[in-house]
N, C-alpha and C positions, 0 to 999 in steps of 0.2 A: 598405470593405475595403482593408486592405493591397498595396500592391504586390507582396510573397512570395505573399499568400492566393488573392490572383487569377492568378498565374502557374501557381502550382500546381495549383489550380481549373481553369485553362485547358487542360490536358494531358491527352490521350485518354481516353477514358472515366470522367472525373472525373465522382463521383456526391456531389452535394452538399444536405447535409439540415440545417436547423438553422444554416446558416451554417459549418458541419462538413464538412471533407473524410472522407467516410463508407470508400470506396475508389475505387478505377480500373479496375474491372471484375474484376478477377480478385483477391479477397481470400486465397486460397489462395497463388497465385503473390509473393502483396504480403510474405504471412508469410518464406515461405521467404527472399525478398531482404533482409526485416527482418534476420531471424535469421541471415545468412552478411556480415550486416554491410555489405551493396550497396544499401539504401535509407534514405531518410531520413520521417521523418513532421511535418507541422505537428502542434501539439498545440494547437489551438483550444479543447481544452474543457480547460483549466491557463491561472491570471493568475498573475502574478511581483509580491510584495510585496519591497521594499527598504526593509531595518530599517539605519538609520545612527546614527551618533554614540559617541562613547567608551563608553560603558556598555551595548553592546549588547547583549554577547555574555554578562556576567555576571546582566544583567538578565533576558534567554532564556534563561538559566538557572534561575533562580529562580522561573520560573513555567512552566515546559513540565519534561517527561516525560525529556527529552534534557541529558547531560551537553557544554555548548558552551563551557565559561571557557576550554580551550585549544585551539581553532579557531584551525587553523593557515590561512595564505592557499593556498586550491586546496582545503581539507579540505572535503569531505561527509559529510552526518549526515541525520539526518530526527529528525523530532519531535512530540510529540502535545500537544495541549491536554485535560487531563480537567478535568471535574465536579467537584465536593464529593465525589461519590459513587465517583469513580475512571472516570466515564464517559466514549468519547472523546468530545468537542463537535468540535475541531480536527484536522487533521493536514496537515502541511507539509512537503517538501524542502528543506531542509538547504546554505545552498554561501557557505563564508568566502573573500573576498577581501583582506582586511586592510582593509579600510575599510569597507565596507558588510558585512552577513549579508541574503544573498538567499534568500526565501523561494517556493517552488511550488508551488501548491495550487491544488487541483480548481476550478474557477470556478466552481458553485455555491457552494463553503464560500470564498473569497477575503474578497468583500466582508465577512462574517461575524466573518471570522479578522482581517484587517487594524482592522474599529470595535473590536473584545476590545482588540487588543492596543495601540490607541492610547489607549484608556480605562486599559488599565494602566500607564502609562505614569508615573504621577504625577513624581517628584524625578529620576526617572531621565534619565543625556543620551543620550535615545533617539529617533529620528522614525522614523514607518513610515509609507509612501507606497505605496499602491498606482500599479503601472506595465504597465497595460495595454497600452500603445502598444509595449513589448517581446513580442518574441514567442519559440514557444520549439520546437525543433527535436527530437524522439526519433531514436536510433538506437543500434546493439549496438555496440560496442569490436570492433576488430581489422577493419576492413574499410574502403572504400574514403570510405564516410560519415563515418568520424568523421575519415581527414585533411579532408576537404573542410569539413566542420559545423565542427570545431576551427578553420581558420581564419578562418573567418568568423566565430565567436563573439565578442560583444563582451569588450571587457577595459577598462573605465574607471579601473580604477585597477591594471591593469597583469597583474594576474591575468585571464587566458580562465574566461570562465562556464560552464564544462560540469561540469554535476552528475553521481557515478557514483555509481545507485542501491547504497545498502549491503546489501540486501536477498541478495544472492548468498554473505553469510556470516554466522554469528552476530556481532555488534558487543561492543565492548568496554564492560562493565556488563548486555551480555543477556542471555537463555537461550532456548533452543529446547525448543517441549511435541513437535515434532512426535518422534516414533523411527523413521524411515525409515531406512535403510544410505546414501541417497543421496537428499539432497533438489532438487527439482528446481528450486529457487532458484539451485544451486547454480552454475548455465551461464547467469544470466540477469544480462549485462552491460550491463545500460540505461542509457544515458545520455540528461540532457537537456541541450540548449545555449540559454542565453540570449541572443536574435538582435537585433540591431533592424532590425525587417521591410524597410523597404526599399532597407538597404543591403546585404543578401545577397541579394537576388530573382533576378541575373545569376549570381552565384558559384555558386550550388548548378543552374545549366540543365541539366549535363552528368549530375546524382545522379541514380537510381531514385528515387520516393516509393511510399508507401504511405498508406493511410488508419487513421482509427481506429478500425477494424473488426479490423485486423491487430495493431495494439498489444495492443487488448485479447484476442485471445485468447492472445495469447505470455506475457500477464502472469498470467491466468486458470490458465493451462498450470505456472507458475512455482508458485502459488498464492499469489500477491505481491498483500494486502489492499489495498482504497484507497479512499478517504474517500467516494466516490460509489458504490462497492458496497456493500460489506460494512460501513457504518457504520448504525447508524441510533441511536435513541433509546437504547439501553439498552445496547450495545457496550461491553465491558470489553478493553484490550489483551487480557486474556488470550487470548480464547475468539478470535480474529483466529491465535494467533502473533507476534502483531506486537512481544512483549517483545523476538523475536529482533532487530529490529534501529532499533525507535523508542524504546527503554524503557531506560535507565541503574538497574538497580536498586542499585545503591552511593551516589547523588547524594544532596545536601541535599534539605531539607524541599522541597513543592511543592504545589497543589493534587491532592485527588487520590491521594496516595503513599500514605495508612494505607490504603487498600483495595488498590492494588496492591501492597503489603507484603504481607497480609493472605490475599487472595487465595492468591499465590507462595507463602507459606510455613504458611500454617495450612490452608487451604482449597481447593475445585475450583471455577474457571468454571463457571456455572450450563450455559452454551452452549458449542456448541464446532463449530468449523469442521471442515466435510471439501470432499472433490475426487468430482465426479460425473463418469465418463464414462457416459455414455446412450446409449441403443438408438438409432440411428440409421437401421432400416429404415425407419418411415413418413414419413422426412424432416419432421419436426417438432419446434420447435426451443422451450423453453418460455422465458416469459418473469419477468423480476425479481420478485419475490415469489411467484412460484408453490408452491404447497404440496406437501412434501416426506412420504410416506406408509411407514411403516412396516407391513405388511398394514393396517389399518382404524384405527391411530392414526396422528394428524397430530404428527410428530416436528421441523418447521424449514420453512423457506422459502430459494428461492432468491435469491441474493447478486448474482454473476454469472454471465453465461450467453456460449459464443460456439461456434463452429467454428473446430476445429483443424486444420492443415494435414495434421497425424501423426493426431492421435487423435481425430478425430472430433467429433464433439457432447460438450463438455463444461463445465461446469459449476461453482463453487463455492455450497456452501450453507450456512446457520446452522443447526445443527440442537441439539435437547435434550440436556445433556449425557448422558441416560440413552436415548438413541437407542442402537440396535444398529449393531452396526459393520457389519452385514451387507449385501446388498440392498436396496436401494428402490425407492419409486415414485414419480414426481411429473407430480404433474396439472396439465395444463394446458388449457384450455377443451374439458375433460370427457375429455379423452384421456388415458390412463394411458400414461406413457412408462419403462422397467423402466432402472434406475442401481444400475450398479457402483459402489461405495462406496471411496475413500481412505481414509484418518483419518487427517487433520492433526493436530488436536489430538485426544489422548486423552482419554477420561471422565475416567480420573484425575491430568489434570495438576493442577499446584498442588501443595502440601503438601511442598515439596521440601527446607525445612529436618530435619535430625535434633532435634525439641524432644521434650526429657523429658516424658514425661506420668504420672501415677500412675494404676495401674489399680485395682481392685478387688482383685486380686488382690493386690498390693503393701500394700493397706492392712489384708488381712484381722489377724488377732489372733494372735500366736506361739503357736505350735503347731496351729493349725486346720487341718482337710483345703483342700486348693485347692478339689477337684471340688465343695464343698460350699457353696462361698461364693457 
């Protein structure tokens, strides 16, 4: 381990699973300092790919979901890798320096994401390099963490690497399925800093930490998708929201694009994402893929799952786009736990172009009754 990991590791009530700073005993207390911008978090479970060379950024263009040819140095974006099918396979953080395009992604999908993207690589002056030995620092804007993370954050080529999640607004080429009056993305000023561990391990002695028990449920709370949740096999951005802010629907061709066209403008997401808060009296907390219960039909499973500092036990799940928007139930090892229902995305997202269409009626024969056709 790192000299950061173990510093931090070292510090009262550090609970450590996996190699994972889990939290510091009080996961409640961890959220609130996250969220007022007084703590910092290692993020152990995220590896940092460095894509270089002249033809980076038009190259990552041309095969991912995100529009990057005018990445400016400091600019963040985020980005997905789809399928033939329009499925996500990848998804990555976003952060131009003028030299390098640094990528962060979930450390399950990393190694995954960096063999893709080195195989696509052919004529292009492109290297990607996975860079584990960097490490990488969470915290919210406006508080006392991100003067301290900022300076400490590397800058090799003269730009500071602090990524600012885009997720807190619709992005330039997105769109948003959800119709809230106020979405709750909207206050969730995430940033991550790319560190090298153990040259900040003394700089940051003085900051709060948190664990990543605390992250996830602020982002859970946000309903901000991510590649180790709410991804699996058959995931369309749509049925995520995630056009709102991984998706350029105006860009050139790309793998993938005729179904996200398709989708957005003719069609609905098969699935579609909501927000569970759940009964919290028996103190029973369900776990990832637990089955998500409409009275006696099985309607979704869950995504993610945490506790809130505000609200309780709550939850993101994938559920049938013909799921009721109403109450649910979801079981977990034989206990029925009764969930309040959001809706993220709507049944009827998609279809959002005005396309002509001819009905029946249009085509009947001059002079014929309508009623009759």
């Amino acid at each position: 381990m790192s000299a950061l990991h173990d510093a931090l590791a070292a510090r009262q009530g550090a609970v450590v699973d996996g190699g994972l700073i889990a939290h510091y005993g009080d996961p409640m207390r961890e959220q609130r300092r996250l969220a007022d911008g007084s703590a910092i978090a290692l993020l152990g479970d995220r590896t940092v790919i460095e894509v270089a060379g002249e033809d980076r950024l038009t190259w990552l263009d041309s095969i991912t979901s995100q529009a990057l040819t005018r990445l400016a140095p400091g600019d963040s974006t985020e980005l997905l890798i789809l399928d033939p099918q329009g499925r996500v396979e990848h998804a990555a953080a976003v952060l131009e320096d003028g030299a390098s395009t640094w990528l962060i992604a979930d450390a399950a999908d990393a190694e995954g994401l960096a063999t893709w993207l080195q195989r696509m690589v052919f004529r292009s002056r492109a290297a990607v390099t996975l860079r584990p030995e960097l490490a990488l620092l969470g915290f919210f804007a406006g508080g006392d963490a991100e003067a301290a993370v900022s300076a400490a954050a590397s800058a090799p080529h003269d730009a500071t690497l602090v990524w600012s999640d885009p997720w807190h607004s619709v992005q330039a080429g997105g769109y948003q399925y959800s119709a809230v009056e106020q979405h709750p993305g909207a206050e969730y000023r995430w940033r991550v800093a790319i560190v090298e561990e153990d040259a900040v391990a003394s700089a940051l002695s003085e900051i709060d930490a948190a664990g990543l028990l605390a992250t996830e449920a602020l982002r859970i709370a946000a309903w901000r998708p991510r590649w180790s949740g709410e991804v699996d096999e058959r995931l369309l951005p749509h049925e995520a929201d995630w056009i709102r802010s991984a998706v350029h629907l105006n860009k050139g061709c790309y793998r993938g694009q005729e179904t996200v066209a398709k989708v957005h403008n003719l069609g609905h997401p098969p699935r579609r994402l909501a927000a569970l808060h759940l009964d919290g009296s028996d103190d029973v907390l369900p776990s990832t893929g637990d089955t998500v219960f409409a009275g006696e039909n099985e309607v979704g499973q869950i995504t993610s799952v945490a506790r809130h500092y505000e609200d309780g036990p709550i939850a993101l799940a994938m559920l049938s786009r013909r799921a009721p928007a109403g109450d649910l139930v979801v079981r977990t090892d034989g206990t029925d736990i009764a969930a309040a229902q959001q809706v993220i995305v709507p049944a009827d997202a998609g279809a959002t172009a005005d396309v002509p269409r001819l009905t029946r009626l249009s085509r009947r024969p001059a002079g014929q009754d309508p009623r009759r056709v």
